[in-house]
N, C-alpha and C positions, 0 to 999 in steps of 0.2 A: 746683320745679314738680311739680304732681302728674300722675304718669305714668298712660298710656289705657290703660283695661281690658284684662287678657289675651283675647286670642282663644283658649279654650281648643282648639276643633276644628282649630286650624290646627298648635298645639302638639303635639298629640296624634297628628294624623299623620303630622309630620316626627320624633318623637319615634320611634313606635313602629316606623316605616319607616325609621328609622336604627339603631335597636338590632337589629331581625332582619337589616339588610344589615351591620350590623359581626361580630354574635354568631353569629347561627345561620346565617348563609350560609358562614361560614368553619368551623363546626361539624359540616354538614351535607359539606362537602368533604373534609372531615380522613376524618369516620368513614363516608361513604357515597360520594362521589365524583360531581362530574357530567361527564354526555359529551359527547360533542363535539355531539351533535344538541342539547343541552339547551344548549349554551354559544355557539351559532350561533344559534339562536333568539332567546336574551338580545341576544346583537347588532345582528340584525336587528329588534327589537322596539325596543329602546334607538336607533340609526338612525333609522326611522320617528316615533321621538315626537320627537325632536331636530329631526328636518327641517320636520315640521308644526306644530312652534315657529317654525323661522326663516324659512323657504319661505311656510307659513299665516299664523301668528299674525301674526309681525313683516311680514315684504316685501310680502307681496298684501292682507293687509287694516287693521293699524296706517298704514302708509304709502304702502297702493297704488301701487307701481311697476309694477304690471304687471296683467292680465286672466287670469284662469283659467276652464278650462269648467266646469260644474255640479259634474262627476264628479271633477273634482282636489280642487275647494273641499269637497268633501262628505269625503274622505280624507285631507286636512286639520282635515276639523273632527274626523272621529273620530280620529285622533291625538294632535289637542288635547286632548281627553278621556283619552286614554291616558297623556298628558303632567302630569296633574293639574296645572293651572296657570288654575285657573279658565276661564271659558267665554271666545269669541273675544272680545263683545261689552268685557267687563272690562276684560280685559289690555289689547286694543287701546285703551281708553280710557287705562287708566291710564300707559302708554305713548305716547300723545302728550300728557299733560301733561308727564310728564319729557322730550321733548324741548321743548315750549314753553316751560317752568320751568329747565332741568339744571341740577342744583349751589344751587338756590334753596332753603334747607331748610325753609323756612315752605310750599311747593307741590309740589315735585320729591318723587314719594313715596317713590323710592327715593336720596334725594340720596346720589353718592356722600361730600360734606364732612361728614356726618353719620358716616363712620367704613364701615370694610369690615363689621361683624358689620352695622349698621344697613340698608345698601347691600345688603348679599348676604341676608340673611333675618330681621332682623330686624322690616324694617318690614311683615313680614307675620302679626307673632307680637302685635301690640297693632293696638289698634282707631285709630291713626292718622290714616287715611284714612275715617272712620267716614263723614264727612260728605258723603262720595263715592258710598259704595257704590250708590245708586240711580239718580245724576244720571252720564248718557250723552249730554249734550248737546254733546258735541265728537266723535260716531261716528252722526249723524244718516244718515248715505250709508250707515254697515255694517246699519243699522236694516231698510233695504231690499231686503238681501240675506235670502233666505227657508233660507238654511241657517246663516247666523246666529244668527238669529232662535228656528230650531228647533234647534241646538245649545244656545242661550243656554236656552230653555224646559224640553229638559229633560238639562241637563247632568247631575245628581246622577243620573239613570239611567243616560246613558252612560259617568261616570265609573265606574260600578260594573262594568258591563257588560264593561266594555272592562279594566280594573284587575283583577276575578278571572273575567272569562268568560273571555279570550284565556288566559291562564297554563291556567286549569282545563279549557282542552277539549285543550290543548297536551298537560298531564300526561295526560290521558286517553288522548288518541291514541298517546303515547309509551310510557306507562304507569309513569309517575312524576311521582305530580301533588303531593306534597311537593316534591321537589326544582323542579318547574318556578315554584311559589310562591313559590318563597323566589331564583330565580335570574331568573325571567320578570315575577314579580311584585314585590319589594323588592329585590331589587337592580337591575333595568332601571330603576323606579323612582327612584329614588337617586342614581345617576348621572346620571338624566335632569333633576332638579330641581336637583342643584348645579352643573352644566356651563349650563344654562341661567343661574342667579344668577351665575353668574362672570360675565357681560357686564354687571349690575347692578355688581359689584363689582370683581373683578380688573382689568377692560379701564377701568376709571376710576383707577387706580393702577399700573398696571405697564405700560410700552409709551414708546413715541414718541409725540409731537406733532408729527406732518408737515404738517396743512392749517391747522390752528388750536391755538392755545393760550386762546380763548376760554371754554373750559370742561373739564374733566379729562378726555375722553375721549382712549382712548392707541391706537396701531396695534401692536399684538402678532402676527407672523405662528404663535410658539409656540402662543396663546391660540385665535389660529382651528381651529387642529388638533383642541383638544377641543368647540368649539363651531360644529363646521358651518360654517369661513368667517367667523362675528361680530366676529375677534378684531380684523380693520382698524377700529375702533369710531372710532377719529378720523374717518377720510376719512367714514364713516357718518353722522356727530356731523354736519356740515357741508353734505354732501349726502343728506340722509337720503331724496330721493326719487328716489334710483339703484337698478336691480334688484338692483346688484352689491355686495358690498363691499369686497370684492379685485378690482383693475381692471387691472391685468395678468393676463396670462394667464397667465403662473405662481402668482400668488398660491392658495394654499389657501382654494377657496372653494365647498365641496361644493352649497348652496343654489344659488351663481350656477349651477353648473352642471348642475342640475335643474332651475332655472327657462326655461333656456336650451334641454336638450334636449328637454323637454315643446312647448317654439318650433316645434321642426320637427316634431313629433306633433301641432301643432296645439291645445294642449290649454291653452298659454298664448299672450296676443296683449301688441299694445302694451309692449312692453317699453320701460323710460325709463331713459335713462344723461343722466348730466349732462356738459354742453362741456366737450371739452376743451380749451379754452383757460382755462376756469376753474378747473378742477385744478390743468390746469402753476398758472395765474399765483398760486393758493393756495398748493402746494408751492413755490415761487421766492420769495415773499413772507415764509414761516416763516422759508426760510435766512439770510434776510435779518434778520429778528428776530434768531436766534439768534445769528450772526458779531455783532450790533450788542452785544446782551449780554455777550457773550465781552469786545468790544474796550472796553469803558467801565472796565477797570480795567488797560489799555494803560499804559505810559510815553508814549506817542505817540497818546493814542487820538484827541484831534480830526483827523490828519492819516492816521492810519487809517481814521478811520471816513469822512470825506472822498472817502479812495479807494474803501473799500467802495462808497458811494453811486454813486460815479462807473463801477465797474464794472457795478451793478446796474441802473443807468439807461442805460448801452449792450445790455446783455441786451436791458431791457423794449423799446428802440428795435426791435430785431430781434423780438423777442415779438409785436408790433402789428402790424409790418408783416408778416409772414406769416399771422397768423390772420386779417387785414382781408381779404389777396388770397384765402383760400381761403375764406372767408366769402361773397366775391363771386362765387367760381366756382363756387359753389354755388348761388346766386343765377339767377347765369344759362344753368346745368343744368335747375332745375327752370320756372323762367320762361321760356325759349329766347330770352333779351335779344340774343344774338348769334351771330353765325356758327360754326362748328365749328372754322373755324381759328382766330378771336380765342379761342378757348375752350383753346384745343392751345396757343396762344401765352402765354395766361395760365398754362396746367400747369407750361409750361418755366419760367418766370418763381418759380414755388412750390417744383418741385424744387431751382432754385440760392439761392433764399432757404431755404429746408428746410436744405438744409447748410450753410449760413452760420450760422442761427441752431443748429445742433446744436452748431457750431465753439464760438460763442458762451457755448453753455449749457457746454460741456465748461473753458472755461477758468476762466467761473462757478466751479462746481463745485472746480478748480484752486486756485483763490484763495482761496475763501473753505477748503479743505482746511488752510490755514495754523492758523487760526485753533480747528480745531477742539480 
């Protein structure tokens, strides 16, 4: 089959923006040295375009989890620019067909089954998606948004803008506008654009399968470390219309946590988290897959797997009945269906089911530990 025209200008800048951040960034250090203002700056610049990747591009306008005011979206979109990753209107397109499509390699543009170089930047280096490029007809709602719109209009100026204005008024101010080039401009650059492609590619290859194994996405907490939070890409893959990705609160999850305190600035609304009774029963359901995989090449496995079932279906008993009684107390919080005491009476009722079923989940856990 014959292979889609190269894109030369896409070759050309990952090309030339990889040789001065291999070559001359570490040439520039050996024989000139940079300092700590120069090297804090990269940071904070590199930060900023990562965030207005996953915070921007990806959570508030690809999948709309949440509301932002004017003045976040407008600092988002110029970091998008800063980010060089094409304009909002694009990426977010091209990102909800791969979640529509994932792993479909005739649709999925960046499928990761097409191979890591394909997934991570390849399919940005050939005219692929050729037939795309103009049709936004799955981001009709971001069409509406008027900074969008005016990011999308005139991106090639604010990529420029933003790509050597920031670095060149930096070396000015500082007064070293070489070194700020080559540390503010190609290599902030650099790292911004392969930390980004590693959620196309690494987080579809390296990690766990905790909510689904319906498609390659993996839960890497390593992986999040370098990508702002993205690395939980399963539990993402699944509920992709959660603000979070990492849902406990330890998890490393820098985006959840800007989207989260911009909440009490006011600056973000509507924040959407998915049930959690839908999680648990997603997570309890894998384990269940995987012990059943394990035990099919058992000596014992029909009378194993027997028991599996049997334990997993006294779990779900307790799973139902607490998430129904707190569902209903919920029910009649916000409707006032009953008195203050039937309501207290229903609490106590939820905390002794609460630890029954934690009992429950914990021996889960126990048992299927055998098998691992």
């Amino acid at each position: 089959m014959k292979k889609p025209p190269i894109i030369w200008l896409n070759v050309s800048v990952f090309l030339v923006t990889f040789l001065f951040a291999a070559i001359a960034v570490p040439y520039r250090a050996f024989t000139h040295g940079f300092d700590g203002a120069e090297i804090t700056m990269a940071i904070i610049c590199f930060i900023y375009c990562g965030m207005s990747i996953t915070a921007g591009y990806h959570r508030l306008w690809s999948h709309r989890t949440y509301q932002a005011h004017w003045s976040l979206r407008l600092i988002f979109a110029l970091g998008g620019a800063f980010a060089l990753q094409n304009s909002i209107l694009h990426w977010s397109s091209d990102h909800r067909v791969h979640h529509k499509h994932v792993d479909n390699n005739d649709v999925d543009p960046y499928s990761a089954k097409r191979g890591f170089w394909y997934s991570h930047i390849g399919w940005m280096l050939r005219e692929y998606q050729a037939h795309r490029y103009t049709d936004y007809a799955n981001c009709r709602d971001l069409e509406k948004d008027a900074i969008v719109m005016w990011q999308h209009k005139h991106y090639l100026l604010l990529t420029i803008l933003m790509n050597f204005g920031v670095p060149l008024l930096f070396g000015l101010i500082h007064g070293d506008i070489i070194s700020s080039l080559l540390l503010v401009g190609f290599m902030r650059l650099v790292l911004s654009h392969h930390t980004t492609f590693f959620i196309n590619s690494l987080a579809h290859i390296w990690g766990k399968q905790t909510y689904t194994d319906k498609n390659t996405a993996r839960d890497n907490p390593f992986l999040a470390f370098f990508t702002f939070g993205e690395g939980y890409h399963n539990f993402h893959h699944i509920f992709e219309n959660d603000y979070r990705n990492g849902i406990r609160w330890w998890d490393f999850d820098p985006t959840k946590w800007l989207i989260k305190g911009c909440n009490y600035l006011r600056l973000t609304t509507k924040l959407r988290v998915s049930p959690e009774d839908k999680i648990e029963k997603a997570k309890l359901s894998m384990t269940l897959k995987r012990s059943q995989l394990r035990l099919e090449s058992h000596p014992q496995a029909e009378e194993m797997l027997a028991k599996l079932q049997h334990e997993y279906d006294a779990l779900m008993a307790k799973f139902n009945e607490f998430y129904a009684l707190r569902k209903q107390l919920m029910i009649n919080k916000k409707e006032k269906l009953v008195s203050d005491v039937e309501n207290s009476e229903l609490l106590k009722q939820i905390k002794e089911l609460k630890t029954s079923f934690i009992e429950q989940k914990r021996h889960w856990h126990i048992f299927n530990a055998q098998f691992a």
